[in-house]
C-alpha positions as CSV (number, residue, x, y, z in Angstrom):
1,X,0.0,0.0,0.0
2,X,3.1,2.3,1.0
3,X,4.5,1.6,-2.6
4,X,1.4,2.4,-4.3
5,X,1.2,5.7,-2.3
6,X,4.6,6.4,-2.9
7,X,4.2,5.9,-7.2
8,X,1.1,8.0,-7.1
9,X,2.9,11.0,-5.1
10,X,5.8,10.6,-7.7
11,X,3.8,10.8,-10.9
12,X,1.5,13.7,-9.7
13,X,4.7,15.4,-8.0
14,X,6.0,15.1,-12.1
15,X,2.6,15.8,-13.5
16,X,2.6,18.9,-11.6
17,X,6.5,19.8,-12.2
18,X,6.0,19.3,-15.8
19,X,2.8,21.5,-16.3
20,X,4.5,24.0,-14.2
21,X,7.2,24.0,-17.2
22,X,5.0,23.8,-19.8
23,X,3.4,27.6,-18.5
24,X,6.4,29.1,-18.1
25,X,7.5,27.9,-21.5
26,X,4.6,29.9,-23.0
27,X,5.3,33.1,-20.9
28,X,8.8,32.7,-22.3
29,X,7.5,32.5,-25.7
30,X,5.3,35.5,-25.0
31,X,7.6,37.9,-23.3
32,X,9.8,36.6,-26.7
33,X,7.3,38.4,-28.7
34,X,7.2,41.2,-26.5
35,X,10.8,41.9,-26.9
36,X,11.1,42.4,-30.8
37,X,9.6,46.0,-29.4
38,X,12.9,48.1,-27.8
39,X,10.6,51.3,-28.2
40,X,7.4,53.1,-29.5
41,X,6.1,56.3,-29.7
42,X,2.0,55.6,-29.9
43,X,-0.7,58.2,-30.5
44,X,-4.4,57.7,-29.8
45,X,-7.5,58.8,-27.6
46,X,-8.3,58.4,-24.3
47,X,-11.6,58.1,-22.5
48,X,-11.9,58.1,-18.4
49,X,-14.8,57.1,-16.8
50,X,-14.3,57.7,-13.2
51,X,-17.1,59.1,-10.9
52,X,-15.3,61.5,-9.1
53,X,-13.0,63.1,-11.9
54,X,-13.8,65.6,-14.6
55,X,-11.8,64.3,-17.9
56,X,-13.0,64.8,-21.2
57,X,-12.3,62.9,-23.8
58,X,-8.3,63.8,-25.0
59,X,-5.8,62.8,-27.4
60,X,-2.9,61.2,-25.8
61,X,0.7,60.3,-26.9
62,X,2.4,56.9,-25.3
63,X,6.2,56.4,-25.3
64,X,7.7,53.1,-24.2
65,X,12.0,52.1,-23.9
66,X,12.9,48.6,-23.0
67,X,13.2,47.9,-20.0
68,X,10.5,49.2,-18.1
69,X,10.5,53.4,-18.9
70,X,6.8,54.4,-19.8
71,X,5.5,57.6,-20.2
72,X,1.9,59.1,-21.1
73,X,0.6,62.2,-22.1
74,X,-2.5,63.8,-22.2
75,X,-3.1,67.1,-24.7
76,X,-4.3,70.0,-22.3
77,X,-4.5,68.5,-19.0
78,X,-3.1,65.3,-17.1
79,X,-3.3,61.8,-17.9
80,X,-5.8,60.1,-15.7
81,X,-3.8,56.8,-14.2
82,X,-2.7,55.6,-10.6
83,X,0.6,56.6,-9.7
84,X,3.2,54.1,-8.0
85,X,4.5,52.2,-11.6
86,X,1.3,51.0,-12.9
87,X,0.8,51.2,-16.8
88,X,-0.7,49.5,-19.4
89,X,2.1,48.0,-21.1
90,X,2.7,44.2,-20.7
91,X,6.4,44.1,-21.1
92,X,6.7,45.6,-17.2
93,X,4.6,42.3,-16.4
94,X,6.9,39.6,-17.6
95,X,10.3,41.3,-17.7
96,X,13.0,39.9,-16.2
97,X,12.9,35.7,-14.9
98,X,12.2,36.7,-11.2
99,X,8.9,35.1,-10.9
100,X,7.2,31.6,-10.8
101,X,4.2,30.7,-13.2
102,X,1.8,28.0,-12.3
103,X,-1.2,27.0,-14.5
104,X,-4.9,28.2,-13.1
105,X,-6.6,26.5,-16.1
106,X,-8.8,27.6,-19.3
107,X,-10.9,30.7,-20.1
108,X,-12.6,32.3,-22.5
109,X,-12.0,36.2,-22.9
110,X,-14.2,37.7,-25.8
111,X,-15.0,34.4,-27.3
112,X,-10.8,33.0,-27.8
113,X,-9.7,30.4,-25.3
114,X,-7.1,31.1,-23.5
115,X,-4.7,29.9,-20.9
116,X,-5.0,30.9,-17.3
117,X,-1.8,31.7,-15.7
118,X,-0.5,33.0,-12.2
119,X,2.5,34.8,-11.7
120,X,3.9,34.7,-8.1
121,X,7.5,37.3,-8.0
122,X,10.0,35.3,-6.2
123,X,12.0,38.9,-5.3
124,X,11.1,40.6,-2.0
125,X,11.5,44.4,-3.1
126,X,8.1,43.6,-6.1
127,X,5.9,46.0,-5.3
128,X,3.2,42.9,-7.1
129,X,1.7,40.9,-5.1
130,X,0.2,38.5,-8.1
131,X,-0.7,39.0,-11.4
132,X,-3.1,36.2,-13.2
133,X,-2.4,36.9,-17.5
134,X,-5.1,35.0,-19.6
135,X,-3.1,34.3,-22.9
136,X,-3.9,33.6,-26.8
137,X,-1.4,30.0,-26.9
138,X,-2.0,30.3,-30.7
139,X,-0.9,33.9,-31.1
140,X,1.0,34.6,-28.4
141,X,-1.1,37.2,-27.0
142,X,-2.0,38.3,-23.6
143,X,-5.6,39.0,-24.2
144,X,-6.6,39.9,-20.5
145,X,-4.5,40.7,-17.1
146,X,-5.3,41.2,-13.4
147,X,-2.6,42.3,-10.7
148,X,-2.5,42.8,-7.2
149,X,0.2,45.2,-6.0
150,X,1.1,46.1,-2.4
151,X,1.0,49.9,-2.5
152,X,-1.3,50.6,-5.4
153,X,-4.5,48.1,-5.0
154,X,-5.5,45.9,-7.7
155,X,-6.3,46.2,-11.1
156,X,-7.0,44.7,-14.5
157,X,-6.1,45.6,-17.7
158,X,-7.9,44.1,-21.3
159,X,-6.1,44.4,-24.6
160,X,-7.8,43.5,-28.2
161,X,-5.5,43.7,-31.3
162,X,-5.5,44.4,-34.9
163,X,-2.8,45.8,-36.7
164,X,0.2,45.6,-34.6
165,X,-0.5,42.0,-33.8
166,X,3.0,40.8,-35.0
167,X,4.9,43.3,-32.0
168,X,1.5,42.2,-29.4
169,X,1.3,46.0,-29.3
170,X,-2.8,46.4,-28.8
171,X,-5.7,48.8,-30.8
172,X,-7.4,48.7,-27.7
173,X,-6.9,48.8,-24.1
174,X,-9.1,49.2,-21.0
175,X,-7.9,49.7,-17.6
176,X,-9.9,49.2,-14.8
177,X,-9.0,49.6,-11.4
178,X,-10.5,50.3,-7.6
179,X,-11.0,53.9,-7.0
180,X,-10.4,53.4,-3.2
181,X,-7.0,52.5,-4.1
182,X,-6.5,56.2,-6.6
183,X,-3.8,57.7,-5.8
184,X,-4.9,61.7,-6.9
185,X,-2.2,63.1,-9.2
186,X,-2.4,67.1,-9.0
187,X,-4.1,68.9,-10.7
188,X,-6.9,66.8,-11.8
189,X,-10.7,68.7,-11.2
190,X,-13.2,67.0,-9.0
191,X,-16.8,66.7,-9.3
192,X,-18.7,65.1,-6.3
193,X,-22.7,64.8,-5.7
194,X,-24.1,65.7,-3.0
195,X,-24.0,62.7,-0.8
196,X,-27.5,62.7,0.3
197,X,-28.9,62.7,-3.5
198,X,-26.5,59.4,-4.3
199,X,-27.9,56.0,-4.4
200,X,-26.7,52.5,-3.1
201,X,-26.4,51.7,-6.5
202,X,-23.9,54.4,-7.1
203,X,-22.2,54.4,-4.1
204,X,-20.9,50.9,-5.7
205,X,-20.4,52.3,-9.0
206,X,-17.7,54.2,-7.3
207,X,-15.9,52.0,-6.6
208,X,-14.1,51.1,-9.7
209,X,-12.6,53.4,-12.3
210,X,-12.1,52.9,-16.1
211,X,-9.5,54.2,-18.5
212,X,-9.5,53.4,-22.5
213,X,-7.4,53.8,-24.5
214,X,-7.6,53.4,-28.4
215,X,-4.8,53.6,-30.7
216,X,-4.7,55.2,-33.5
217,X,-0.7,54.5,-35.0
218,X,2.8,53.3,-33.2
219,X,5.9,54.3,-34.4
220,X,8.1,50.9,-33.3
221,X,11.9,50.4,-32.9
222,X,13.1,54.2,-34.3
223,X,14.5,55.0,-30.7
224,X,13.2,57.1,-27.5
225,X,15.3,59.6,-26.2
226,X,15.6,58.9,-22.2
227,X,14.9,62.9,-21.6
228,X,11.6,62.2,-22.3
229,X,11.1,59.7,-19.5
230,X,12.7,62.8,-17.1
């Protein structure tokens, strides 16, 4: 009985080892794709839908410089996201090897099955506490991500692609994340209700904050100038 106990710890101990390999093989062949991109200069619209903050619609320009500078800006008046590090580029997620992945299982994000996998950083000084990525196996593509931080709350980020598919640079993003978490940068206008006139129903609606961004052209791999990142 002690034998058979002893085979079937074995082989799920190796069933498990060699699943564990098989996810991290596919975040290595995704943070491979991500990597043909040293830089991009990226111009588009962005839309904030948080309760509590007056921002118009605005037209935005996103620079990016391997390994981890990021930098956007909004035309005539601040860009709308939480401070502390967070963007919505997915090369900060899976640079560098100083995390474990595990396998959560399968998904389906905007009708493509994906992959469900957990990355746990394995360094003490990460300000992430987890981040879960739902990827496209077939293309490569991180379709969806959620992250946990230990300073800046949790959020979740959705990409859809088109015509920059080949660099996994996205048409579309949308950023969502828990307003009781915001971090104000200056300068931004608020615009509360009055307290007594706000329902239940918005009370929750609160509590989470959107940011899209769609867009419209990248310029890839001509070089960033570090000033701009100052």
């Amino acid at each position: 009985m002690k034998k058979v106990f002893v085979l079937l710890f074995v082989a799920t101990s190796f069933h498990a080892a060699s699943f564990s390999q098989d996810v991290t093989t596919l975040v290595n062949k995704v943070k491979a794709k991500l990597d043909k991109v040293n830089d991009y200069v990226a111009e588009g619209s962005m839309k904030t839908d948080v309760i509590f903050i007056k921002a118009p619609v605005g037209r935005v320009k996103v620079y990016y410089k391997k390994p981890n500078h990021f930098k956007l800006k909004r035309d005539g008046g601040i860009s709308i996201l939480p401070k502390g590090g967070v963007t919505v580029n997915m090369s900060t997620l899976v640079a560098g090897n100083d995390f474990v992945a595990l396998a959560s299982g399968d998904a389906v994000v905007n009708g493509t099955k994906v992959k469900v996998v957990k990355l746990l950083p394995t360094t003490d000084n990460s300000d992430v506490v987890l981040s879960t990525l739902y990827i496209d196996e077939t293309n490569l593509l991180i379709l969806k991500a959620s992250t946990t931080t230990k300073e800046n709350g949790s959020f979740e980020i959705e990409m859809t692609y088109g015509k920059y598919t080949a660099y996994s640079l996205p048409d579309k993003v949308i950023f969502s994340f828990n307003t009781k978490d915001y971090k104000m940068p200056k300068g931004v206008a608020l615009e509360f209700d009055d307290e007594q006139k706000v329902t239940e129903a918005e009370k929750i609606k609160r509590k989470k904050g959107r940011v899209q961004i769609n867009y419209s052209n990248y310029t890839i791999n001509k070089g960033v100038d570090d000033s701009l990142f100052k």
